[in-house]
C-alpha positions in Angstrom: 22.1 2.4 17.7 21.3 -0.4 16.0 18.7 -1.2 12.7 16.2 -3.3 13.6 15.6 -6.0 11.2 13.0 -8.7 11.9 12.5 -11.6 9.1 9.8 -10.9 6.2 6.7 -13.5 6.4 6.9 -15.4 3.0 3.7 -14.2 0.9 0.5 -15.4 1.6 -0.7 -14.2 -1.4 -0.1 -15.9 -4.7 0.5 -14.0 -7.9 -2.5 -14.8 -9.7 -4.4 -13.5 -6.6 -2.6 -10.6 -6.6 -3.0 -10.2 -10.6 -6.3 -10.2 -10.0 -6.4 -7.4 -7.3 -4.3 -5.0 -9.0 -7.8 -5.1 -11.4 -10.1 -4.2 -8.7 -10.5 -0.8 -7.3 -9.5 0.1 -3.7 -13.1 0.9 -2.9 -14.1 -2.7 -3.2 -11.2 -3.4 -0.7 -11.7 -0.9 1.7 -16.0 -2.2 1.9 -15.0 -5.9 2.2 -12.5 -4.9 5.0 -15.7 -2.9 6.5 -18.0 -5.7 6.2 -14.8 -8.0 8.1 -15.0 -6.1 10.9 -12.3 -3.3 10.3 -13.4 0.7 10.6 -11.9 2.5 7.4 -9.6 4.7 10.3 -7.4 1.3 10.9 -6.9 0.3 6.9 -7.1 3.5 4.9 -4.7 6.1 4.2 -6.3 9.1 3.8 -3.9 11.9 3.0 -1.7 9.7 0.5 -1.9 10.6 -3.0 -0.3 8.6 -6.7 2.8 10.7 -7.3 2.3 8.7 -10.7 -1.3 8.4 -11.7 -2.6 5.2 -13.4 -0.5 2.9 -11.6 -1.9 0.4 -9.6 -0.5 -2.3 -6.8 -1.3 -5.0 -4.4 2.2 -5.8 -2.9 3.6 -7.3 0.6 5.4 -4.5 3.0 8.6 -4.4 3.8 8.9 -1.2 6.4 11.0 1.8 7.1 10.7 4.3 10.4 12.0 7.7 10.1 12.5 9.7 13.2 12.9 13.8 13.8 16.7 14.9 14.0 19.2 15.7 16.5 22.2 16.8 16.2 23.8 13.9 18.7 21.4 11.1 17.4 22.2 11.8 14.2 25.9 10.5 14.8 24.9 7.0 15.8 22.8 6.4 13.1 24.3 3.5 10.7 25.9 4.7 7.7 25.6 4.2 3.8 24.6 0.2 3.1 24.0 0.3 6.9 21.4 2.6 6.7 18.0 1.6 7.5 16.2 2.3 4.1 19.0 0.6 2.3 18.9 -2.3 4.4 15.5 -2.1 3.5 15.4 -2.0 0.0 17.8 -5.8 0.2 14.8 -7.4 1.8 12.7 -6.7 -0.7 12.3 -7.6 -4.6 9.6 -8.7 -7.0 6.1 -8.6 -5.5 7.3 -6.2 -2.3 6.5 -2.4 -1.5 8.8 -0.1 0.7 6.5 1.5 3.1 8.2 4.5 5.0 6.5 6.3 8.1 8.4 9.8 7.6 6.8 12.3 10.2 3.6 12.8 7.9 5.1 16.1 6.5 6.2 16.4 2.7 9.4 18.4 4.2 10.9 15.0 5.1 12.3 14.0 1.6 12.4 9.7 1.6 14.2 9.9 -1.4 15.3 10.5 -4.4 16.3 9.4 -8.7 19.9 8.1 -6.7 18.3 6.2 -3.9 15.6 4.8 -5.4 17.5 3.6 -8.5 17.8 0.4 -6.6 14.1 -0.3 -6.1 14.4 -0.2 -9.9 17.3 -2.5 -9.6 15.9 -5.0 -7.2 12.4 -4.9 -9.3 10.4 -3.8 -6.0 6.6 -2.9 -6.7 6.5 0.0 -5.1 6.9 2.9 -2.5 4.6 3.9 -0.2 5.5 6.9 2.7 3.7 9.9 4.5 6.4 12.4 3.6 7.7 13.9 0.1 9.2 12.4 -3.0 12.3 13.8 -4.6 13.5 14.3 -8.1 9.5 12.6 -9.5 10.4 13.6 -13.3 13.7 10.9 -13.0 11.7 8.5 -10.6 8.6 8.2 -12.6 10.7 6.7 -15.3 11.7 3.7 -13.0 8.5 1.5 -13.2 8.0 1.5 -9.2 4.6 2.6 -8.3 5.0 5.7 -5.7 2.4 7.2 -3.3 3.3 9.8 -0.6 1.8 13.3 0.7 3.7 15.4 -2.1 6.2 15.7 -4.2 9.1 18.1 -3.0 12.4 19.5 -3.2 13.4 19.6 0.9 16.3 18.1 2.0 14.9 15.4 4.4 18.2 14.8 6.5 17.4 18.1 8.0 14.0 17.0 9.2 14.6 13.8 10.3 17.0 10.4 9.5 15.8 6.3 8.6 16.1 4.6 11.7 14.5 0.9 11.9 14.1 -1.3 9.2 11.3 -4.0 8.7 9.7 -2.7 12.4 5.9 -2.2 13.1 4.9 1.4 11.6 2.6 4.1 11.8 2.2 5.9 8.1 -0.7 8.5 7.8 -2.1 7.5 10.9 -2.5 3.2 10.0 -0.6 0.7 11.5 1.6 -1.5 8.6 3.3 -4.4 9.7 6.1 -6.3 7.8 4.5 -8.8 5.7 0.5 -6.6 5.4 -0.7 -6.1 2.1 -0.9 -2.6 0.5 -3.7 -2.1 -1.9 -3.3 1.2 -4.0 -4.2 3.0 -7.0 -5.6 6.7 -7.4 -8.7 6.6 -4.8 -5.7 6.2 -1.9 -3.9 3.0 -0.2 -5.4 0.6 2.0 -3.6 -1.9 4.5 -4.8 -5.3 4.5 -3.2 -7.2 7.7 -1.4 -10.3 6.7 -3.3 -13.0 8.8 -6.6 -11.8 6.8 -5.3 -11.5 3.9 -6.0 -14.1 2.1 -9.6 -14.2 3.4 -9.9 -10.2 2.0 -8.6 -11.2 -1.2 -11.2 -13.8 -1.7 -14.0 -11.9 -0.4 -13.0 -9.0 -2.6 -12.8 -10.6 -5.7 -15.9 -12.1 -5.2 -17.4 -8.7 -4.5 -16.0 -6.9 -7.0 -17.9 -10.0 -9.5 -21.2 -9.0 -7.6 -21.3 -5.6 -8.2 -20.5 -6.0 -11.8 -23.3 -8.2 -11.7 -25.8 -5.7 -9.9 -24.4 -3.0 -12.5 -25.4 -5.1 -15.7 -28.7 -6.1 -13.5 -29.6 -2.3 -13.1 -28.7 -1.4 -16.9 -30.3 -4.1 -18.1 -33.8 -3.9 -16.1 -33.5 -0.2 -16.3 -33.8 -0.4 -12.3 -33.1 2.3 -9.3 -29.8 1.2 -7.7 -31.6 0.8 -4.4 -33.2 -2.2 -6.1 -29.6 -4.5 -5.2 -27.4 -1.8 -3.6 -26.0 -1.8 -1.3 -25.9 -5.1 -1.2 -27.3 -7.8 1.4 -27.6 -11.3 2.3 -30.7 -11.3 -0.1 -28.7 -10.1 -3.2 -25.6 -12.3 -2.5 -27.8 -15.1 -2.1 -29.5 -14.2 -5.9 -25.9 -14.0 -7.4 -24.5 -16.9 -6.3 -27.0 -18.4 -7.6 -26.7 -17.0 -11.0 -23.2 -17.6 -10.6 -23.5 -21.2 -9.8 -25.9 -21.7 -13.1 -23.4 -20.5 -15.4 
């Protein structure tokens, strides 16, 4: 058996776009993604939770497969820098999250303080997976943003072994594909396909600036919400044209 490893797409996304997503709540994502065209199954991970609350990211996928174990399988798998995950964690850097499908059970350990000590190393963003986190009290003190099902103490070799690195995957249900956006903080992780990206990011931001907007409107008018929310054509129209005035 062989790893898979299929070039990363270059970012689409610049950092200052991506500085100013990590300031805007998934929420805002996940409704502009709606409004695109996109039903929340296909973007949003539902069963992912911050195994380090507070942190937040908007960072390009690089992707890992795991697979269930057998014995004879087990033997062709590539070994230590060889290994998928590893192999892996050299594609990415600065700006980059490790996304793992691992079985969507918190038995299948990704990893650990000694594996993930070079995602600190190589500066990655983050880790996203549908299975369990190791040794969280060591990790959390690494810097990289981590969301998964749970943390645990299994041993994850006996559930299932890395297998393809920088493939299409399936984690919690939601297609990722090398070079997507994730979008996470502590209301879950959304996907945001790489050929819309930039598109999302716009619209987002610009949403995120209307319903601040509406919010100050409503506090200020002492109004019912239903007044500009949610919002339509109507109420886009009236803040970009408050926002063009200023």
């Amino acid at each position: 058996m062989k790893t898979l490893v299929q070039a990363t797409p270059d970012h689409v996304l610049s950092v200052e776009t991506r500085s100013q997503l990590t300031l805007i709540n998934t929420t805002a994502v996940v409704d502009t993604l709606v409004h695109s065209g996109y039903d929340t199954r296909y973007v949003f991970m539902p069963n992912l939770k911050s195994m380090n609350p507070g942190k937040r990211l908007v960072a390009r996928a690089i992707t890992v497969r795991f697979v269930p174990a057998r014995p004879d399988a087990v033997k062709t798998k590539p070994s230590r820098e060889s290994s998928a995950e590893y192999v892996a964690f050299e594609l990415a850097g600065p700006g980059d999250v490790i996304v793992m499908e691992a079985m969507r059970t918190s038995l299948m350990s990704v990893g650990g303080d000694i594996k993930f000590l070079r995602l600190k190393q190589r500066r990655v963003d983050g880790l996203i997976c549908d299975g369990g986190i190791r040794d969280m009290d060591t990790v959390s003190e690494y810097g990289v943003s981590i969301w998964g099902l749970d943390r645990t103490a299994a041993l994850g070799t006996q559930m299932g072994f890395p297998y393809t690195a920088n493939d299409t995957v399936s984690v919690d249900g939601v297609l990722v594909q090398p070079g997507d956006y994730l979008v996470a903080d502590d209301d879950g992780v959304v996907v945001v396909p790489r050929a819309i990206a930039p598109e999302i990011a716009k619209k987002t931001i610009e949403r995120d600036d209307l319903e601040e907007w509406i919010r100050r409107r409503l506090d200020e008018e002492n109004l019912s919400a239903g007044k500009y929310y949610p919002p339509d054509e109507e109420t886009f129209a009236e803040y970009r044209t408050w926002k063009a005035q200023q």
